[in-house]
C-alpha positions in Angstrom: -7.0 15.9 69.3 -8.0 15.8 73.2 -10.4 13.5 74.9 -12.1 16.5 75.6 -12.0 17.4 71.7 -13.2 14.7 70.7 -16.0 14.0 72.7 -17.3 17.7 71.7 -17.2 16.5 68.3 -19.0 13.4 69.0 -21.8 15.5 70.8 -21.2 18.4 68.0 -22.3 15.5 65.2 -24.8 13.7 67.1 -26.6 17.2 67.6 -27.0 17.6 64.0 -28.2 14.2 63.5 -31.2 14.7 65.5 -31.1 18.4 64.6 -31.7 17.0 61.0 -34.2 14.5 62.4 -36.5 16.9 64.6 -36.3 19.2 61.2 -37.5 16.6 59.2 -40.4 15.6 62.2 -41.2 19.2 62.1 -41.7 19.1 58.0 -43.6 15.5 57.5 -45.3 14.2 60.9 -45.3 10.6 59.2 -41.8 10.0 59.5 -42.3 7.9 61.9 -39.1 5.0 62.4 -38.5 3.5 58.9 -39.4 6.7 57.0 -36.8 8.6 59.4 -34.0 6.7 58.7 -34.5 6.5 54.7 -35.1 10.2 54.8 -31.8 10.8 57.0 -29.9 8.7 54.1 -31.5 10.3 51.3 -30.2 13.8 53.1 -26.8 12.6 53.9 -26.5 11.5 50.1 -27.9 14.7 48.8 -25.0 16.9 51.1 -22.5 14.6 50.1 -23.6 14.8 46.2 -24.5 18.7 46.6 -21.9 19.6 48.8 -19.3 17.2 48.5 -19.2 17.4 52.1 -21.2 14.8 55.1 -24.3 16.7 56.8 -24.5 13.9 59.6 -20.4 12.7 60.4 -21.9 9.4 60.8 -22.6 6.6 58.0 -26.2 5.2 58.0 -25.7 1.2 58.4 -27.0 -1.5 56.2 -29.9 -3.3 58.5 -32.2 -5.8 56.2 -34.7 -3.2 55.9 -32.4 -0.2 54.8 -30.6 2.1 55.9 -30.5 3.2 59.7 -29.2 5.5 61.8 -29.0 3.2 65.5 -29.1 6.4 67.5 -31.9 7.5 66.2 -33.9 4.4 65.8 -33.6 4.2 69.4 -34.4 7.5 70.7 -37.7 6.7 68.3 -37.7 3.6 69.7 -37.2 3.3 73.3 -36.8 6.7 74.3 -39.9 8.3 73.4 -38.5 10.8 70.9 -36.3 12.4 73.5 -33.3 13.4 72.1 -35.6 14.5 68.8 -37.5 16.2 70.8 -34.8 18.2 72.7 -32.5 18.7 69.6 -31.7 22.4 68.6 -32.2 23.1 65.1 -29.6 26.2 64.8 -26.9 23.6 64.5 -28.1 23.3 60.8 -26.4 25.9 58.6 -29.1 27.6 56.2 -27.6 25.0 53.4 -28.6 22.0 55.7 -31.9 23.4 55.6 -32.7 23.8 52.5 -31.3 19.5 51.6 -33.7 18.8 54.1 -36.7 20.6 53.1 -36.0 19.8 49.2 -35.7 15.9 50.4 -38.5 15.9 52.7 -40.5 17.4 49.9 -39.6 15.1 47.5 -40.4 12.3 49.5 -43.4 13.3 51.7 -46.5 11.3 49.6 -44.1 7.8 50.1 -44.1 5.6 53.0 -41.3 3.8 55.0 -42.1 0.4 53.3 -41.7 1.8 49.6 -38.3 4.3 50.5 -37.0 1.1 52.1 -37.6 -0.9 49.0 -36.2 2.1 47.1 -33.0 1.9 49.1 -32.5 -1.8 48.6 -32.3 -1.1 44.9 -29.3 1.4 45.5 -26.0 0.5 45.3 -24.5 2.2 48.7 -26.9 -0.3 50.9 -26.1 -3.7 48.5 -22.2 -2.8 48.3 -22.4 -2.7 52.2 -24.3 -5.6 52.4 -22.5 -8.1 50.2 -23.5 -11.4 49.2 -26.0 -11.3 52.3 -29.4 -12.0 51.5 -32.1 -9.2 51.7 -33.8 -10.3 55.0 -30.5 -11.5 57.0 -29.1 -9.4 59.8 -26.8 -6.8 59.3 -25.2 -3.5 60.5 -22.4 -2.9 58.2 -21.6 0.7 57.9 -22.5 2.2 54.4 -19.2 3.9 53.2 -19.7 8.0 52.3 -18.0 7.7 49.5 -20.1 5.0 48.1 -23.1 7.3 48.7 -21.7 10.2 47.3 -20.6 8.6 44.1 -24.4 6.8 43.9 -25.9 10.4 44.6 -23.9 12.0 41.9 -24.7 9.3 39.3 -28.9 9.4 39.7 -30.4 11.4 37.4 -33.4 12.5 39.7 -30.5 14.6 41.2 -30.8 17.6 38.9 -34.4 18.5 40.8 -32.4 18.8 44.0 -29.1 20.7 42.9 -31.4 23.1 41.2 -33.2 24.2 44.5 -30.2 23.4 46.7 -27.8 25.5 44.0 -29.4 28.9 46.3 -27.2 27.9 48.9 -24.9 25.4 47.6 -21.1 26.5 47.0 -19.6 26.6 43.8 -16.9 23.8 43.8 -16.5 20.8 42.2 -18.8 18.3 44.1 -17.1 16.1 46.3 -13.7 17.6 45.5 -13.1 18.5 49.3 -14.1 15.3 51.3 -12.2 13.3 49.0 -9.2 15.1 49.6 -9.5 14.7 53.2 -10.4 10.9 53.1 -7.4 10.6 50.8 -4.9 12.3 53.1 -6.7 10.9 56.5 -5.7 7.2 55.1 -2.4 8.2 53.6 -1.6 9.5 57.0 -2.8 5.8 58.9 -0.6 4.0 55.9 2.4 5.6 56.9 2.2 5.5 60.9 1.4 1.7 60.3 4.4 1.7 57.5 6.8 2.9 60.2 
């Protein structure tokens, strides 16, 4: 892959991160920074579960109030919603659509403070965290696959495959991005084998 590949790809997965997060503005206007972010995890762990395949390329990280995307947090932050507000939505396929509209539904009548409490309770944010305590620093990457084996273990998921199952493929769940994670290490092993 090129420099110039690369980058695109970098820009190409950024874009759908706040592509996903003006989407979600658009749909609850209280999503302010906290309620972003957990609503950003919940959709990456719904694609992942629904899918078997990452909405957003990047992993939330573990931060001692849950998970965050940084990017985000400081275009909400600092920047004044900027690169929110300038994101175009017809990066989202029609599937990413309807995650995020079934997970901003499911979520609209709860606050930042209680999804964040939610979240602490979830195995993906304490397995990145460790032995650290709840309210100590952190910004540990949460791994995908420890999201999409929580997702596909909650039984609140059935709600969400049901009305993402319109647009959903029909493969076995995960089946795909495990595959690829499997043969992207095997690959590093064996250049660092030889």
């Amino acid at each position: 892959m090129t420099v110039t590949q690369n980058t695109q790809n970098g820009a190409q997965n950024e874009s759908k991160l706040f592509a996903a997060a003006r989407l979600i503005q658009e749909l609850d206007p209280s999503a302010q920074i906290m309620k972003m972010q957990k609503l950003l995890y919940y959709v990456q762990g719904w694609s992942l579960a629904l899918t078997g395949d990452p909405m957003i390329e990047s992993s939330p990280q573990a931060y001692k109030d849950g998970p965050v995307y940084p990017a985000v947090r400081e275009d909400m932050k600092y920047c004044g919603n900027r690169k929110i507000s300038n994101a175009k939505t017809g990066v989202l396929s029609d599937q990413d659509v309807e995650i995020i509209t079934t997970v901003v539904d499911r979520f609209r009548r709860k606050g930042g403070k209680e999804l964040a409490d939610a979240t602490h309770l979830e195995s993906p944010w304490l397995e990145a965290r460790g032995d650290l305590a709840v309210g100590a620093h952190c910004s540990r990457e949460m791994s995908l696959q420890s999201m999409m084996r929580y997702f596909l273990s909650v039984p609140s998921a059935e709600a969400i495959r049901i009305k993402a199952s319109v647009v959903a493929p029909k493969r076995e769940p995960g089946a795909d991005f495990f595959r690829r994670e499997s043969a992207k290490w095997s690959d590093l092993l064996e250049r660092l084998g030889a």
